[in-house]
GUTI-701151 format. One line per 2 residues: number of its first residue (from 0); for each residue x, y, z of N, C-alpha, C. Coordinates in Angstrom, 2 decimals. Layout:
NUM> X:Y:Z:X:Y:Z:X:Y:Z | ...
//
This chain:
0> -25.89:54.65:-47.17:-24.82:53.83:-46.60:-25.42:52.79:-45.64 | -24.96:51.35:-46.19:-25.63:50.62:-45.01:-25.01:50.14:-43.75
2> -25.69:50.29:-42.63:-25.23:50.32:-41.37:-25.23:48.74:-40.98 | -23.97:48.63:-40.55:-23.46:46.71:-40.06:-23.79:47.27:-38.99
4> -24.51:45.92:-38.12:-25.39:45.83:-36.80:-23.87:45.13:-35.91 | -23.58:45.78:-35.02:-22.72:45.12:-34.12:-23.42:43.95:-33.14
6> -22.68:42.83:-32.79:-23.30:41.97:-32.49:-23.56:42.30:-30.67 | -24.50:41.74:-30.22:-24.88:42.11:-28.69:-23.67:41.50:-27.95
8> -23.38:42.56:-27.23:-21.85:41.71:-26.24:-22.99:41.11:-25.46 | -22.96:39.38:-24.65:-23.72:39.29:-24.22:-22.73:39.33:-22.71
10> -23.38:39.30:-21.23:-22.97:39.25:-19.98:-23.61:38.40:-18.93 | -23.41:38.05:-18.32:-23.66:37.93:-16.86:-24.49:36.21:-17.34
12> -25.80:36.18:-16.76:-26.32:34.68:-16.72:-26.77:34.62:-18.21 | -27.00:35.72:-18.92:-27.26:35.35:-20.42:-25.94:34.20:-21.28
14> -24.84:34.97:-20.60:-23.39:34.35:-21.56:-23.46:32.84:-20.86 | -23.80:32.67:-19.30:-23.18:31.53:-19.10:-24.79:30.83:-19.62
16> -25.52:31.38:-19.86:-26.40:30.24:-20.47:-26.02:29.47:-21.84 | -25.72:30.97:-22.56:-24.70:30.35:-23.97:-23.95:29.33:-23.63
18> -22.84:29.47:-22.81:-21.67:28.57:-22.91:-22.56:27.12:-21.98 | -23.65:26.84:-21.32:-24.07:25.54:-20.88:-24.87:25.10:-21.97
20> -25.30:25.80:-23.13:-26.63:25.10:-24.20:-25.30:24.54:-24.89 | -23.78:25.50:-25.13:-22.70:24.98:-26.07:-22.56:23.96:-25.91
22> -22.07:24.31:-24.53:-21.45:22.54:-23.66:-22.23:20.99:-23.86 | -23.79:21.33:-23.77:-24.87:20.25:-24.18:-24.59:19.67:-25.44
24> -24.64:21.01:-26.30:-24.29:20.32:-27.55:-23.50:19.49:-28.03 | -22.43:20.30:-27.52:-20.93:19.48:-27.74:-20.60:18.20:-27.23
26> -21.45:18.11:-25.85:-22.03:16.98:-25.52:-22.16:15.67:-26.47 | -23.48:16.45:-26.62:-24.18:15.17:-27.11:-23.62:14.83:-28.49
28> -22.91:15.73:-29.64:-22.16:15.89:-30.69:-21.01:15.06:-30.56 | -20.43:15.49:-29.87:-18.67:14.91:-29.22:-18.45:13.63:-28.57
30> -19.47:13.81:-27.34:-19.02:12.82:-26.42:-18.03:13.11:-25.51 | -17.60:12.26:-24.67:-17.08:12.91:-23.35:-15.46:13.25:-24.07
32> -14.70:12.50:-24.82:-13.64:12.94:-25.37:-13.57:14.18:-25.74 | -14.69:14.33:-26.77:-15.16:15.66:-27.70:-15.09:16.98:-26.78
34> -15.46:16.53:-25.43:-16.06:17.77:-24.82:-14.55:18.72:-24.30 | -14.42:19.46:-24.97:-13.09:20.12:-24.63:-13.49:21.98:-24.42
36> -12.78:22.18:-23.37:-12.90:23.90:-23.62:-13.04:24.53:-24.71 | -12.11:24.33:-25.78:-11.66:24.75:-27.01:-13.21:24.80:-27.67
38> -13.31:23.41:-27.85:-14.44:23.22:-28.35:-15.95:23.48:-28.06 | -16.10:23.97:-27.03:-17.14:24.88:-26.43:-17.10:26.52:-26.42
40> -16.22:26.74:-25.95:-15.73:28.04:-26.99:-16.05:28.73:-27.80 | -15.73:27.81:-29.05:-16.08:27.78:-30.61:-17.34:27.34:-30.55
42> -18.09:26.91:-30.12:-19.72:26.65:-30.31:-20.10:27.98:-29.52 | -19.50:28.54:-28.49:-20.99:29.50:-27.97:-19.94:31.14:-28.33
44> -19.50:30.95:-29.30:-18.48:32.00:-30.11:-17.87:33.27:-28.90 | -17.38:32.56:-27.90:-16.48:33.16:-27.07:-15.08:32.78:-27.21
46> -14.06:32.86:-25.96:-13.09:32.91:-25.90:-12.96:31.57:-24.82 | -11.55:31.01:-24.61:-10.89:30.35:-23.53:-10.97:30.81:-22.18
48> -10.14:32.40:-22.51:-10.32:32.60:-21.13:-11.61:32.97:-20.51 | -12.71:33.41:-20.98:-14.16:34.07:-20.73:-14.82:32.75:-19.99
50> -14.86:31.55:-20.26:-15.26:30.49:-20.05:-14.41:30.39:-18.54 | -12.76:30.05:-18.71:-12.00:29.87:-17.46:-12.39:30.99:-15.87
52> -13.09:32.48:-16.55:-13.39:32.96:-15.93:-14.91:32.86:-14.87 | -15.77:31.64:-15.61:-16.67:31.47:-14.66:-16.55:29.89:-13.87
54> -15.43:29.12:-14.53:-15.26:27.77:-14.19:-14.04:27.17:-14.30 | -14.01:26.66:-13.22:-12.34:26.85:-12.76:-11.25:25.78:-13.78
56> -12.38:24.37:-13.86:-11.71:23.42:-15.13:-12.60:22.84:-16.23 | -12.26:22.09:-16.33:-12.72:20.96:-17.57:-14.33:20.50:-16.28
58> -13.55:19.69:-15.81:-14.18:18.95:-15.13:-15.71:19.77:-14.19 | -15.11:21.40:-14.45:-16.20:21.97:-13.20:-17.09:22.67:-14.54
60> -16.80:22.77:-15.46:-18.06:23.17:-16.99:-18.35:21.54:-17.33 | -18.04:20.61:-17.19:-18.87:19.52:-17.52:-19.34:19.40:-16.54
62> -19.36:19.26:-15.35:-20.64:19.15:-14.58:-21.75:20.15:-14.54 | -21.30:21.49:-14.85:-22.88:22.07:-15.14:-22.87:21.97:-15.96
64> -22.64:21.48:-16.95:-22.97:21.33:-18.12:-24.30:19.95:-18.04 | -23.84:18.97:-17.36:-24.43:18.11:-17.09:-25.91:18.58:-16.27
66> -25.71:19.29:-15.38:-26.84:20.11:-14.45:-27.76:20.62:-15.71 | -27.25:21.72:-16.64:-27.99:22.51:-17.06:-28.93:21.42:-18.31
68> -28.33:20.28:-19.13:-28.84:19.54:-19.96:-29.78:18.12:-19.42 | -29.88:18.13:-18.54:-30.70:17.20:-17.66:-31.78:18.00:-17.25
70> -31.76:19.15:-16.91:-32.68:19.78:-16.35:-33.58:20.41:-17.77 | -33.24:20.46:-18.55:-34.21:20.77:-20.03:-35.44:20.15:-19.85
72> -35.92:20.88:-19.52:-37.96:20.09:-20.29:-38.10:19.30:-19.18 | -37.87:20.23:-18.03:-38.10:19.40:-17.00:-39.58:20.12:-16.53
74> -40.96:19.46:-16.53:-42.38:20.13:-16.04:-42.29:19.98:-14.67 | -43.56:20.38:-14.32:-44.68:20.51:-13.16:-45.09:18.55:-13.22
76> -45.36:17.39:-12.40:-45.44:16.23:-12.42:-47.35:16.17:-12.84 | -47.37:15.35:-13.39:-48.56:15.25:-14.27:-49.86:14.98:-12.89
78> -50.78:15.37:-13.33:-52.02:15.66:-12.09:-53.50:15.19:-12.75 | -53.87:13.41:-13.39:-55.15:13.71:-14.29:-55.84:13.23:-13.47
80> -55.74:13.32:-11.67:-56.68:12.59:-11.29:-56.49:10.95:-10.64 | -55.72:10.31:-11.39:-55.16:9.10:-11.33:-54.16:8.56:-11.78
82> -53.80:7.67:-10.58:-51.92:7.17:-10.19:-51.94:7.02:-11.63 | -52.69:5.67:-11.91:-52.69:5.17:-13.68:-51.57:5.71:-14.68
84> -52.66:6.99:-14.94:-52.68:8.13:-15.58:-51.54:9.10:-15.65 | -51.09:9.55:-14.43:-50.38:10.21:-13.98:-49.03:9.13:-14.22
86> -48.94:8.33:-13.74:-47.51:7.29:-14.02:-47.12:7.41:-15.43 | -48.26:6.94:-15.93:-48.02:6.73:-17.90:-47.85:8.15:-18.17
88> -48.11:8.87:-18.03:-47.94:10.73:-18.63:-46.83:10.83:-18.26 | -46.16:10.19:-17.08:-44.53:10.98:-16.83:-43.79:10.02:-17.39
90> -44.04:8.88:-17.80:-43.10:7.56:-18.57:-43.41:8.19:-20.39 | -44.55:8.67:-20.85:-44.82:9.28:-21.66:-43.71:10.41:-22.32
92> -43.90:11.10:-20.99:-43.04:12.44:-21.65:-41.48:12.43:-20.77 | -41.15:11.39:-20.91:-39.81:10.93:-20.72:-39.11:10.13:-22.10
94> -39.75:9.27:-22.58:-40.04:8.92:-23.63:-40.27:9.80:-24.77 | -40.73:10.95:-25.05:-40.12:12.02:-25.67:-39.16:12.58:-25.60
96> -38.66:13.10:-24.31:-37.87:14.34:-24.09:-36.60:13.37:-24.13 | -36.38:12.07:-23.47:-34.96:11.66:-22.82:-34.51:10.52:-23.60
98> -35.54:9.76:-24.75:-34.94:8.49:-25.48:-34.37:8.79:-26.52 | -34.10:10.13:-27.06:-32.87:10.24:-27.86:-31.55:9.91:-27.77
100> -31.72:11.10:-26.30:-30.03:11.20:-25.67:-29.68:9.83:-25.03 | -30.74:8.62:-24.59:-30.03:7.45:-23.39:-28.97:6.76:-24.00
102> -29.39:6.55:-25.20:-27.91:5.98:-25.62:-26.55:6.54:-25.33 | -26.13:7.54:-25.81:-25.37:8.73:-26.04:-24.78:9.20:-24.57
104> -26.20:9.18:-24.04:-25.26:9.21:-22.19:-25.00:7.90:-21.63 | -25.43:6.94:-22.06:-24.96:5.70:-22.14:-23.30:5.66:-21.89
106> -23.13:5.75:-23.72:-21.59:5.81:-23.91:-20.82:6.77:-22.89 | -21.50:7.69:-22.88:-20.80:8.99:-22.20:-20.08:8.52:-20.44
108> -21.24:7.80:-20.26:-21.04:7.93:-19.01:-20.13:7.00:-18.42 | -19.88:5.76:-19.83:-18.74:4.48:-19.95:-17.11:5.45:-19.66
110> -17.23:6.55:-20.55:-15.88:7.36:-20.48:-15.58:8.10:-18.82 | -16.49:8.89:-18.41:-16.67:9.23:-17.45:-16.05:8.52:-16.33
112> -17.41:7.35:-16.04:-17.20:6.62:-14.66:-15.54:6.10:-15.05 | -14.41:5.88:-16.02:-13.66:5.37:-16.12:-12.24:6.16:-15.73
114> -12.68:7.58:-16.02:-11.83:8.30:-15.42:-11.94:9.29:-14.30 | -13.32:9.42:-14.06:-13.45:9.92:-12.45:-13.79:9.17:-11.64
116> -14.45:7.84:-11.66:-15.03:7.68:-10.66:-16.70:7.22:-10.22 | -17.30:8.58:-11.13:-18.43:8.58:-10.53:-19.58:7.60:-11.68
118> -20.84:7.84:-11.30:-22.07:7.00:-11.94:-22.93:7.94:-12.20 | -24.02:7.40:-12.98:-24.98:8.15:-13.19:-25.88:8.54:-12.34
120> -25.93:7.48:-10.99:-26.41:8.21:-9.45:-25.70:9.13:-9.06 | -24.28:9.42:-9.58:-23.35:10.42:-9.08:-24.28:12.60:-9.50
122> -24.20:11.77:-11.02:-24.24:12.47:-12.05:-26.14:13.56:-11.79 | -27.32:12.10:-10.93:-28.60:12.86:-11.58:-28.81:13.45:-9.96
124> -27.80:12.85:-8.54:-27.63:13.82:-7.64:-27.33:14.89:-7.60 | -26.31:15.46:-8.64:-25.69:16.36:-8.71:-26.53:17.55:-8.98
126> -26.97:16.91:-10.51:-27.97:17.36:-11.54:-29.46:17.89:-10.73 | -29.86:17.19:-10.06:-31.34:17.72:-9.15:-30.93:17.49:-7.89
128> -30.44:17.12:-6.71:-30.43:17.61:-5.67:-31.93:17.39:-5.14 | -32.02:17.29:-4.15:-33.15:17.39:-3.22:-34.34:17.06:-4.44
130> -34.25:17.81:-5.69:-35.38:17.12:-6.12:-35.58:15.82:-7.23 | -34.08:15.18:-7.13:-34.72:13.87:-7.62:-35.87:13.16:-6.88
132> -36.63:12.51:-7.69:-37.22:11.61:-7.20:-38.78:12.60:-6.94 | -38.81:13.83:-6.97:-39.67:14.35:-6.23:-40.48:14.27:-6.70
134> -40.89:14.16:-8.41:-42.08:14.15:-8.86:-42.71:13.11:-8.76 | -42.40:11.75:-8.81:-42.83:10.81:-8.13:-43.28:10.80:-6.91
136> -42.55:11.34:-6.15:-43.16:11.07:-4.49:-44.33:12.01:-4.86 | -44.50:13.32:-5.41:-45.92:14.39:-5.46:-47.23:12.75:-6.24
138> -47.06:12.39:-7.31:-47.72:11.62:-7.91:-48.22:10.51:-6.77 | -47.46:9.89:-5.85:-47.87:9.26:-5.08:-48.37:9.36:-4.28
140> -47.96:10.65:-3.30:-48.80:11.55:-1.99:-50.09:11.84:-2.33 | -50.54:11.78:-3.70:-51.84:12.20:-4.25:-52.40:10.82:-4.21
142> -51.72:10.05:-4.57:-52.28:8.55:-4.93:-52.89:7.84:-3.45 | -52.07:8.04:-2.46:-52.08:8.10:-1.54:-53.54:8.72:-0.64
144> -53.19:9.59:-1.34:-54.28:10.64:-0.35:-56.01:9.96:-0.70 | -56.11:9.73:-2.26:-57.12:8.89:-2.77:-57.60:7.56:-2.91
146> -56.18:7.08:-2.07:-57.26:5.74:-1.93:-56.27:4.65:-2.62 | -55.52:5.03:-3.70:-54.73:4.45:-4.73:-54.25:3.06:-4.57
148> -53.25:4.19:-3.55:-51.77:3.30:-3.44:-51.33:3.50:-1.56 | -51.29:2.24:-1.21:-51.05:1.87:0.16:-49.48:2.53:0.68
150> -49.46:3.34:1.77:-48.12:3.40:1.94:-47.51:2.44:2.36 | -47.65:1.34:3.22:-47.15:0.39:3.48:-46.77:-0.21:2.69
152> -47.09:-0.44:1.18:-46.37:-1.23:0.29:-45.51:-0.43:-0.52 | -45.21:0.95:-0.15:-44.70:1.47:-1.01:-43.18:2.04:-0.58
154> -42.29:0.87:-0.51:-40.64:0.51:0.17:-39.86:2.05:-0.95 | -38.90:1.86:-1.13:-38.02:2.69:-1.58:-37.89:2.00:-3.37
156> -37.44:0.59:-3.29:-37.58:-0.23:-4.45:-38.83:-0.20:-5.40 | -40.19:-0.05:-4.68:-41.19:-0.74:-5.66:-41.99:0.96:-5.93
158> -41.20:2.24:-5.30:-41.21:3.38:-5.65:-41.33:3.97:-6.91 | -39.67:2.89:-7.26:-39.06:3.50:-8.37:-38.94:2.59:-9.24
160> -39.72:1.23:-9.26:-40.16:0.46:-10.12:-40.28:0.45:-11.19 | -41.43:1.17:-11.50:-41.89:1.81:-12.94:-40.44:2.85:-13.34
162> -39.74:3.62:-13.36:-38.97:4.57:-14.23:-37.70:3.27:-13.98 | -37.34:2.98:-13.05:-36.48:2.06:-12.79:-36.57:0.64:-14.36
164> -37.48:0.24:-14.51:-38.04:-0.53:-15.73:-37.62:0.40:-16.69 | -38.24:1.21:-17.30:-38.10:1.89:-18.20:-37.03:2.60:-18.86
166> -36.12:2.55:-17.39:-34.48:3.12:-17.99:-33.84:1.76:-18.22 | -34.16:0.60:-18.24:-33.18:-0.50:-18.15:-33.84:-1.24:-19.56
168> -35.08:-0.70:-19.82:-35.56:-1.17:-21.07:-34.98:-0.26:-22.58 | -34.94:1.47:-22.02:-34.51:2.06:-22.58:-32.64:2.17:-23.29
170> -32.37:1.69:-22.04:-30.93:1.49:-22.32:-30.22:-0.09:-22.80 | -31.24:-0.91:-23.13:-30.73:-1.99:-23.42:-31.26:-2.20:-25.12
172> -32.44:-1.61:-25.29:-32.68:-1.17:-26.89:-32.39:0.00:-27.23 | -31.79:0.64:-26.89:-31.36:2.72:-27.29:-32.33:2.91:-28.56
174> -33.95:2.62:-28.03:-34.82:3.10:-28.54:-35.83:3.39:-27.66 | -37.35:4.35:-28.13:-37.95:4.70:-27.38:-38.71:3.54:-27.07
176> -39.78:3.28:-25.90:-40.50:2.63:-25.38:-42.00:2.27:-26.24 | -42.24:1.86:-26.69:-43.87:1.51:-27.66:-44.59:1.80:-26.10
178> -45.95:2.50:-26.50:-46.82:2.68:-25.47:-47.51:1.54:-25.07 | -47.24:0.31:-25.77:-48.02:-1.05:-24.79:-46.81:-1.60:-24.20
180> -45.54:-1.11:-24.39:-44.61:-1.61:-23.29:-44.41:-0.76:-22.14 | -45.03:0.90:-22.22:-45.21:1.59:-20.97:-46.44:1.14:-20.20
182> -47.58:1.01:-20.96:-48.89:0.49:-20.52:-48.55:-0.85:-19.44 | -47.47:-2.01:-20.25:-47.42:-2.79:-19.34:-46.43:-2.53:-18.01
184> -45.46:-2.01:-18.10:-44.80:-1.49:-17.07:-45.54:-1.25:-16.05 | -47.02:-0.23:-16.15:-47.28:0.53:-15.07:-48.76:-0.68:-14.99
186> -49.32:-0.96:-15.98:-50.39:-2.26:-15.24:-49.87:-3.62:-14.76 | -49.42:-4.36:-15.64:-48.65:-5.35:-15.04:-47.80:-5.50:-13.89
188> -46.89:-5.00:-13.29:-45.93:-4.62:-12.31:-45.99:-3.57:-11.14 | -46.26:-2.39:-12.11:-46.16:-1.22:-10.97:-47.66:-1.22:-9.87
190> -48.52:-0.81:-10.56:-49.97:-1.18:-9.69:-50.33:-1.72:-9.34 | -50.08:-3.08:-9.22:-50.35:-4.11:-9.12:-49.13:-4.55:-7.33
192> -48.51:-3.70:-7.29:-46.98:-3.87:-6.33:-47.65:-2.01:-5.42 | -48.46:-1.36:-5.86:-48.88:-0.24:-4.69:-50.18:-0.16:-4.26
194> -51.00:-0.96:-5.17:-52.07:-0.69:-4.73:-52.89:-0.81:-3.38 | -53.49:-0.73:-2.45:-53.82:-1.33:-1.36:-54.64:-3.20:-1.31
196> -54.58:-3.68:-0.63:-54.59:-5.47:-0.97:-55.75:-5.72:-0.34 | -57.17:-6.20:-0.86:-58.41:-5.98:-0.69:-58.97:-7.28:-0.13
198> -59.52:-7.50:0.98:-59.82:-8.70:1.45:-60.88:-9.58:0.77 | -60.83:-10.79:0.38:-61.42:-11.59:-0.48:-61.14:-11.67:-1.75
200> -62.15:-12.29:-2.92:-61.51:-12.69:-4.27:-61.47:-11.03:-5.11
//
């Protein structure tokens, strides 16, 4: 007689991981219309109320939802020694991990800001907290420490230069970046705007 395997009840941070990978999906599948309880639900094969029971609305599972799909494939900030190096490796593997979805949160975020309010500064505060921005500042404190990159030239603006470029390049072709248009980003512009300013020719 063959024995049917009952399926694992799952609980606690396992289930709500289910229902935030659902939510991503449905996400990026749907779009902000798309994204409905119902319909998350049915992707992480629970119930209405099971979901209502860890989040109070719509609005409070799309924001972690938003938290938990931003934070995917998020590393340790790249360390080869040099700013260079280190700049292009994190424009690199941004350019993998995030030029699928920019379009897509693009649109998304057209629906969004239209009926709450907020922006995508709203959205990547939310999302990292204290550590936006941080892997950059580690990349620079190093750069810094070696000689690199001058703190004095290095304002809040010409910080965020380089990713700042790269999301405005990214989102205006909703394609990925060719590596001689990251190459120029970070030689042309970015290094050229931290480096320390050397007396004579």
């Amino acid at each position: 007689m063959d024995l049917v395997e009952t399926p694992k009840r799952r609980r606690g941070r396992e289930l709500e991981e289910a229902i935030l990978a659902a939510g991503w999906a449905q996400l990026i599948d749907g779009g902000y219309y798309g994204f409905t309880i119902d319909a998350v639900a049915e992707r992480a094969e629970t119930s209405r109320s099971v979901i209502y029971r860890r989040f109070d609305d719509r609005d409070a599972l799309l924001e972690a939802t938003l938290t938990y799909g931003l934070n995917q494939g998020r590393t340790e900030p790249p360390d080869t020694g040099s700013l260079r190096e280190d700049v292009l490796e994190s424009l690199r593997r941004s350019n993998r991990s995030r030029a699928a979805i920019a379009p897509i949160m693009s649109v998304f975020m057209g629906a969004y800001f239209s009926e709450s309010g907020r922006t995508f500064a709203d959205v990547r505060q939310r999302a990292f907290g204290e550590r936006a921005g941080r892997s950059l500042d580690i990349i620079l404190e190093r750069a810094v420490a070696r000689g690199e990159a001058d703190p004095a030239r290095l304002t809040p603006r010409v910080r965020t230069v380089a990713t700042d470029l790269y999301r405005h390049d990214l989102l205006m072709t909703a394609a990925p970046l060719s590596d001689e248009q990251l190459v120029a980003i970070v030689d042309e512009i970015f290094l050229p705007l931290v480096r320390p300013l050397r007396d004579g020719p």
